[in-house]
Z-matrix of the N, CA and C atoms (Angstrom, degrees):
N
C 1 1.442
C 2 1.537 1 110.32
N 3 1.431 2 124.52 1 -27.52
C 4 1.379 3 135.56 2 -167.23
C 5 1.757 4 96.88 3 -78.32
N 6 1.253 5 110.49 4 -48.61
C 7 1.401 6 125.76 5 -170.55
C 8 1.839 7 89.65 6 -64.22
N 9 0.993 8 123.17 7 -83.31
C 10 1.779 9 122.33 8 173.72
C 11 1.698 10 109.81 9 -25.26
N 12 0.787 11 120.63 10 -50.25
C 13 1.690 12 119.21 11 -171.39
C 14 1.570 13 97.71 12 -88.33
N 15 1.286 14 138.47 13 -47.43
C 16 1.411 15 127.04 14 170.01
C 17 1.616 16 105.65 15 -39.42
N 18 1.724 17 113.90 16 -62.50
C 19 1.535 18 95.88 17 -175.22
C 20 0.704 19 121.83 18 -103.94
N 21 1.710 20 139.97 19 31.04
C 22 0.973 21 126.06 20 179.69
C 23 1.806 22 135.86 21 75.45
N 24 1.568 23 103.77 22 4.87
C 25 1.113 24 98.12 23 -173.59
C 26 1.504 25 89.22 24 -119.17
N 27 1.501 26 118.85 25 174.00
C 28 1.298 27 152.11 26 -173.05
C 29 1.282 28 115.23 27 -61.52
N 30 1.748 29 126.25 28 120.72
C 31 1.304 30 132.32 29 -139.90
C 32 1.876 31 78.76 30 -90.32
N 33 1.175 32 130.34 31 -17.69
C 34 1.080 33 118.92 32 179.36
C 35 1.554 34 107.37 33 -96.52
N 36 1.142 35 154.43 34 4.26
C 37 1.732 36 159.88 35 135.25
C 38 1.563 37 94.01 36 -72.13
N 39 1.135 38 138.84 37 -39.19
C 40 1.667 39 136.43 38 175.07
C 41 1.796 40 103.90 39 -44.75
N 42 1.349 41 87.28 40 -55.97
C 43 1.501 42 94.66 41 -162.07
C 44 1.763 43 110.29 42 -81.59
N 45 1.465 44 100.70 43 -35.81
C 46 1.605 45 97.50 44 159.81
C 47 1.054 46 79.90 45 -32.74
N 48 1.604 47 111.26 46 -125.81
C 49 1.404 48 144.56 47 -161.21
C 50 1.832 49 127.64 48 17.65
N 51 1.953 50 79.25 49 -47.22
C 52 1.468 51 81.63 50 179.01
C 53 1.916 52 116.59 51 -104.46
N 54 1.273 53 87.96 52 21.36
C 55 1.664 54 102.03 53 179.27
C 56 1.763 55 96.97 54 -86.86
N 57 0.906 56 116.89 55 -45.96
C 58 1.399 57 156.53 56 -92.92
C 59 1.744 58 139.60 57 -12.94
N 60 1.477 59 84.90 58 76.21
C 61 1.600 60 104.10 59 179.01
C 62 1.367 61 112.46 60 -86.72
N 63 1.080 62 132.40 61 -9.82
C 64 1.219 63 144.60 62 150.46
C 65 2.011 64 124.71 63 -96.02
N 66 1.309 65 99.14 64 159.22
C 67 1.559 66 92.48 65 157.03
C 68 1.668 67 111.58 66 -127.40
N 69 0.963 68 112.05 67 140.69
C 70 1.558 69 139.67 68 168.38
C 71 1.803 70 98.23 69 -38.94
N 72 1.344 71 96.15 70 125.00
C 73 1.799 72 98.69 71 163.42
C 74 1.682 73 107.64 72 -89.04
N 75 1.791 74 97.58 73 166.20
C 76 1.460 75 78.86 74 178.13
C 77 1.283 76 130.70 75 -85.38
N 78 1.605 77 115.09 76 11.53
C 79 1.359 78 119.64 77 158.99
C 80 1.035 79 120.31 78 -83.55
N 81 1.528 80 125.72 79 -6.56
C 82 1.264 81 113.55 80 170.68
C 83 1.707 82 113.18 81 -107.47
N 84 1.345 83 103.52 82 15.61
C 85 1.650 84 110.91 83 169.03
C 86 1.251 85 101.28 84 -100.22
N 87 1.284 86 132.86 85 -13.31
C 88 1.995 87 133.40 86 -159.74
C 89 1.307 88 81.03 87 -103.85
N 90 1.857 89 133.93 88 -56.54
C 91 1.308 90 138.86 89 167.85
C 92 1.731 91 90.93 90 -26.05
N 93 0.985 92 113.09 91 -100.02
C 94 2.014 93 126.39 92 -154.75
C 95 1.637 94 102.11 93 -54.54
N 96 1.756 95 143.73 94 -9.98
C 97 0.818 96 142.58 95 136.24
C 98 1.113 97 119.54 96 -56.19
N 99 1.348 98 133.32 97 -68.72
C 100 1.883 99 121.32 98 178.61
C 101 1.441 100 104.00 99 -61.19
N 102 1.403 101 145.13 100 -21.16
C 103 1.180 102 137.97 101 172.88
C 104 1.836 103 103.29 102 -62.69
N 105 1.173 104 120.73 103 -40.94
C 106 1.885 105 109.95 104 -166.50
C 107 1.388 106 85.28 105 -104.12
N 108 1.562 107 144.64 106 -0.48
C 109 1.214 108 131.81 107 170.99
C 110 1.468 109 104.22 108 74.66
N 111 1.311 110 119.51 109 43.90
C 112 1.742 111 116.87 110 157.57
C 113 1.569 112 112.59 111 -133.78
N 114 1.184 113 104.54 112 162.86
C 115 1.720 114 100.02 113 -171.68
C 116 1.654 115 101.39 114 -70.20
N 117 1.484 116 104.87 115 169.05
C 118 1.432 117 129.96 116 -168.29
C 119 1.845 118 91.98 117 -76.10
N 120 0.984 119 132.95 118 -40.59
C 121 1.471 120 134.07 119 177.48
C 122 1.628 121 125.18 120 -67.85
N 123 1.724 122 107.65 121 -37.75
C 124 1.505 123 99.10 122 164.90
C 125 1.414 124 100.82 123 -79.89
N 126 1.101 125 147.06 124 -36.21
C 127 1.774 126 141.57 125 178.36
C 128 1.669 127 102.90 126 -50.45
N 129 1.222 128 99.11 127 -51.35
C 130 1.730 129 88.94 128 163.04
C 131 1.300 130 139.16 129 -47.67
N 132 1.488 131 97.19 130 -47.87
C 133 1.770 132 115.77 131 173.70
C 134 1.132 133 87.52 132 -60.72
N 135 1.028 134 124.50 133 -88.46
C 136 1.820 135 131.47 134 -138.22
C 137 1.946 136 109.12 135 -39.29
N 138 1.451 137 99.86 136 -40.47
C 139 1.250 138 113.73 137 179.88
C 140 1.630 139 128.17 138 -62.18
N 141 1.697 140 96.12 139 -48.11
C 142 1.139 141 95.47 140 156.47
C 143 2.078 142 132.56 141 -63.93
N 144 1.579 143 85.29 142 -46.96
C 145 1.745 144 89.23 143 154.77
C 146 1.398 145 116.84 144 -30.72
N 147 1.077 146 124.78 145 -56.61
C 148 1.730 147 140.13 146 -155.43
C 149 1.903 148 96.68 147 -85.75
N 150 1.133 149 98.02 148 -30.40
C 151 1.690 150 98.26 149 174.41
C 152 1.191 151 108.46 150 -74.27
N 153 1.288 152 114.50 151 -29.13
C 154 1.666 153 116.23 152 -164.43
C 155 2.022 154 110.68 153 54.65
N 156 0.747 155 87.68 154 70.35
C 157 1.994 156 96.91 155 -158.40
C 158 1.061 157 81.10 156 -19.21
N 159 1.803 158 107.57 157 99.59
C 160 1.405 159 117.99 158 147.77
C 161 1.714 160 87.92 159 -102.07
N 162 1.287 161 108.31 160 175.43
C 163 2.008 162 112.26 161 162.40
C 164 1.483 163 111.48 162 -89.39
N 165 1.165 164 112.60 163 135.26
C 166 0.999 165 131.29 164 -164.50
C 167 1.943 166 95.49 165 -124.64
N 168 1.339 167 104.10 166 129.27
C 169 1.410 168 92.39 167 174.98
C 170 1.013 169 126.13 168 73.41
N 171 1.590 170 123.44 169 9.73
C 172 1.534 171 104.72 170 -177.48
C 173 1.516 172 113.92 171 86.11
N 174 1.329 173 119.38 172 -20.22
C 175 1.471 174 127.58 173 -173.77
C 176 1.886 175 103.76 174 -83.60
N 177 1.488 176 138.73 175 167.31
C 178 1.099 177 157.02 176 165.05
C 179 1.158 178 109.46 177 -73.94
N 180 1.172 179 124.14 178 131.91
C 181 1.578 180 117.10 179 174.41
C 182 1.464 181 126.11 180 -81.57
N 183 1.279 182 127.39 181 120.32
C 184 1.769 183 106.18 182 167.02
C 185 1.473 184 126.40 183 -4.96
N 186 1.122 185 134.39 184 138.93
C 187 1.982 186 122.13 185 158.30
C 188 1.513 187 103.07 186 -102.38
N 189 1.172 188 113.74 187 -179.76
C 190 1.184 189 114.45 188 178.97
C 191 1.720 190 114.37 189 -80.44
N 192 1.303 191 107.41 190 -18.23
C 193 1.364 192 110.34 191 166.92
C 194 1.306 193 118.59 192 -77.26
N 195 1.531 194 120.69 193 -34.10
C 196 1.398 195 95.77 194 -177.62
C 197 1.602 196 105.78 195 -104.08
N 198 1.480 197 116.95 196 9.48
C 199 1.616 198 103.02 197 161.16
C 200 1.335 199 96.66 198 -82.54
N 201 1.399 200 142.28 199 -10.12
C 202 1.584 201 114.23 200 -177.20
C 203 1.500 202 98.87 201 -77.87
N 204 1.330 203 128.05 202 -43.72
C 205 1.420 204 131.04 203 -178.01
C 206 1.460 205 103.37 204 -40.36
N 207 1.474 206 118.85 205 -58.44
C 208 1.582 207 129.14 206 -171.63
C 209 1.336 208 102.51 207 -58.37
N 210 0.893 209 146.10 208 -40.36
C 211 1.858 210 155.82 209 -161.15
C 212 1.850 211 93.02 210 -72.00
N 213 1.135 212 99.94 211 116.20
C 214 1.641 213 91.02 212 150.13
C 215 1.835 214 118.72 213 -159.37
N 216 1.385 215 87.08 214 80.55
C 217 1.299 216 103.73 215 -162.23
C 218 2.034 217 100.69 216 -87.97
């Protein structure tokens, strides 16, 4: 509920989100980045970190080769 009233969005898209019956747009990942004050790219990392690029969805996972390509910090 704290997370919904911080940004302003819908305690029921909150809870999607964190069900995850939904996915996050990337305005609402740049949204929840300027909210904890880190860039939109480590929120990316970290997430994928936290996935451990398993597939999710039917989708391919990052490798470590082509997240180094993606990285350009």
């Amino acid at each position: 509920m704290d997370l919904a009233v911080a940004t302003g969005y819908s305690l029921r898209y909150v809870g999607d989100l964190e069900r995850g019956t939904k996915s996050a747009t990337l305005r609402t990942m740049n949204d929840l980045a300027t909210l904890y004050k880190v860039s939109l790219g480590s929120l990316l990392t970290e997430a994928e970190m936290l996935l451990g690029g398993k597939e999710r969805q039917g989708k391919t996972p990052v490798t470590g080769k082509q997240r180094s390509s993606i990285r350009r910090e």
